[in-house]
N, C-alpha and C positions, 0 to 999 in steps of 0.2 A: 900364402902370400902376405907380405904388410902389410897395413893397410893406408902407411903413408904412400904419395904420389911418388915414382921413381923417377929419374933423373931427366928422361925423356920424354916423358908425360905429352903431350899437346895440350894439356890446362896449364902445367906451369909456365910454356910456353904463352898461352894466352893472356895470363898474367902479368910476365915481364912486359910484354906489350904495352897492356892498360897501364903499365904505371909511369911507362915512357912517355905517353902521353900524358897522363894528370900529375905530371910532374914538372916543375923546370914556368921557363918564360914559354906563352902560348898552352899553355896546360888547357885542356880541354872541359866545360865547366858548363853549369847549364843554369839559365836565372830561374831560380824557381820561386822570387817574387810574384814572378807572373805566371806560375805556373800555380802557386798556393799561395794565393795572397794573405800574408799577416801570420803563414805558420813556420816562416822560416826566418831566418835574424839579419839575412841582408838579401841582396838581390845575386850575383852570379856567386857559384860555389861550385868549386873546384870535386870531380867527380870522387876521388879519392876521399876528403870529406862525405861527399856527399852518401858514398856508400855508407858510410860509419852511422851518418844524420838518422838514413831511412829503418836503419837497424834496431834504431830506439822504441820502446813502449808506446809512448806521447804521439807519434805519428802515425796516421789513422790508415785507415785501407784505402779510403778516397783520395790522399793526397800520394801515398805507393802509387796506386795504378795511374793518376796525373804525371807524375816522373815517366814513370814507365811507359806510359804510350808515346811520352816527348822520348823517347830512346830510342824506342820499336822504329816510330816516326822517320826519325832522322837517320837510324841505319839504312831502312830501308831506301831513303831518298837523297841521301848523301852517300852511303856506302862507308866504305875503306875505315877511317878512321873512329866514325861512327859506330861503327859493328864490331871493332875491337872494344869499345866503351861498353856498349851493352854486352857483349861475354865477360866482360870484366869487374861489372858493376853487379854479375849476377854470380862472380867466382867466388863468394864464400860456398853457396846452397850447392855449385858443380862440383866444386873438394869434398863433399861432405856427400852426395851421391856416390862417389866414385869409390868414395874410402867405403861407404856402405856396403858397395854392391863388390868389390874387390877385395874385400879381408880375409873370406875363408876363398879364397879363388883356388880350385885344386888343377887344373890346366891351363893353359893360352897363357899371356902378359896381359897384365891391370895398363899398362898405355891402348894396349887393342881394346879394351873396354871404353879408356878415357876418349881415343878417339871419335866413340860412336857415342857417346856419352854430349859431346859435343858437336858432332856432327847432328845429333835430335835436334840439339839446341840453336842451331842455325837454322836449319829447317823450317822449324816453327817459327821462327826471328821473321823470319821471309814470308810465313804464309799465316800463321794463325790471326784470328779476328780479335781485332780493338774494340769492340762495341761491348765487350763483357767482361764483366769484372775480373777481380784479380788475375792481371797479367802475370806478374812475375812467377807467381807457381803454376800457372798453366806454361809460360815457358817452360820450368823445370823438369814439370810433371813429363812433358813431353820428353826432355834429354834422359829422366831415370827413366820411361818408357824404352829409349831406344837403346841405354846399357843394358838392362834385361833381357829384349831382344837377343844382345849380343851374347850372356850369357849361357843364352839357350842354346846359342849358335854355335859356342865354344864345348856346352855338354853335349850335342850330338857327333860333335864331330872327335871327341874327347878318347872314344873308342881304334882312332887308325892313327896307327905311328908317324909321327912325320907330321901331322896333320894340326897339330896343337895351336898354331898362327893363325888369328882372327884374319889377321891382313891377307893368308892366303886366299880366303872366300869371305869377304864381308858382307855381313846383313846390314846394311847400311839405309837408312832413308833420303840421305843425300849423298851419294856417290860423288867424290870429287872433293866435297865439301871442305875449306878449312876456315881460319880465322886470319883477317887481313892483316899486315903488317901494321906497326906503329906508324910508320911513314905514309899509308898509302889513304888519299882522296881520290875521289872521282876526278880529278884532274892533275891527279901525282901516283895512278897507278901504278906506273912502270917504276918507280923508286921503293922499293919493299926494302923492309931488314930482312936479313938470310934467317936470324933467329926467330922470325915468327910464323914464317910460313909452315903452313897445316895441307896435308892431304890427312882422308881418311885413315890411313894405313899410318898414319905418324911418322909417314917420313919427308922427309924436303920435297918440297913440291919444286920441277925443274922448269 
């Protein structure tokens, strides 16, 4: 299998998203004046910079995980448009899992991994603890946990014909799980784009 993302992916999807949002008027931005006073060059900054910002040498682990708990934070307690931010702002490290764990893939489809790949990553989004250090590879940690899961799932089951689809038996740790639409706040759920809704299985959620 390649090891680029296929066209169906639920990460590419998650990515049009994010950029729907950190793009355009009302772009979605976070002041990290206040959040790392004196290491960042002005006060709000657009999340799309910002992923670029964090990526750099020069910025420390104490000021990563200060972002990152204001993300955790505000998915968690705002939802919707929030939680597409943070799978978005942590989509280089999920492309770079995916393409890992998916290159020599000799049965199933690399989206049935991508799925569960992100389905970890929400997961964790929801439940893991802010009081310890480095968030963002403990998120990750967690989503390449749950592709591997997946792969194990795909090699047992690799042996009956027919059988080869993740989606028909998923080992999943959040059932159901997907990534919210660009459109969607805690008081605009009912309004989703059709293009970013996520079920586990990769397909439209109805």
């Amino acid at each position: 299998m390649s090891s680029e993302l296929t066209a169906g992916s639920p990460l590419d999807t998650a990515e049009t998203s994010f950029r729907l949002l950190a793009t355009g008027p009302g772009a979605l931005a976070l002041n990290c004046a206040a959040l790392a006073p004196g290491r960042f060059p002005r006060g709000e900054v657009n999340l799309l910079e910002l992923r670029m910002l964090l990526a750099a040498r020069h910025v420390t682990d104490e000021i990563r995980d200060a972002v990152w708990r204001e993300l955790v934070t505000r998915s968690r307690e705002r939802k919707g448009a929030w939680t597409v931010a943070a799978v978005g702002m942590a989509m280089p490290a999920l492309r770079m899992i995916a393409a890992s764990l998916t290159r020599d893939l000799p049965y199933g489809e690399p989206t049935d991994v991508d799925s569960e790949i992100l389905a970890g990553y929400l997961h964790a989004l929801r439940r893991m603890d802010l009081d310890t250090a480095d968030v963002r590879p403990r998120l990750c940690q967690a989503a390449r946990y749950a592709g591997e899961r997946a792969l194990r799932h795909i090699a047992a089951i690799s042996s009956h014909p027919g059988s080869h689809s993740l989606a028909a038996s998923p080992p999943t740790v959040g059932s159901g799980a997907r990534c919210p639409a660009a459109g969607e706040t805690s008081s605009t759920g009912r309004r989703r784009r059709k293009t970013s809704r996520l079920r586990t299985d990769g397909k439209p959620a109805v």
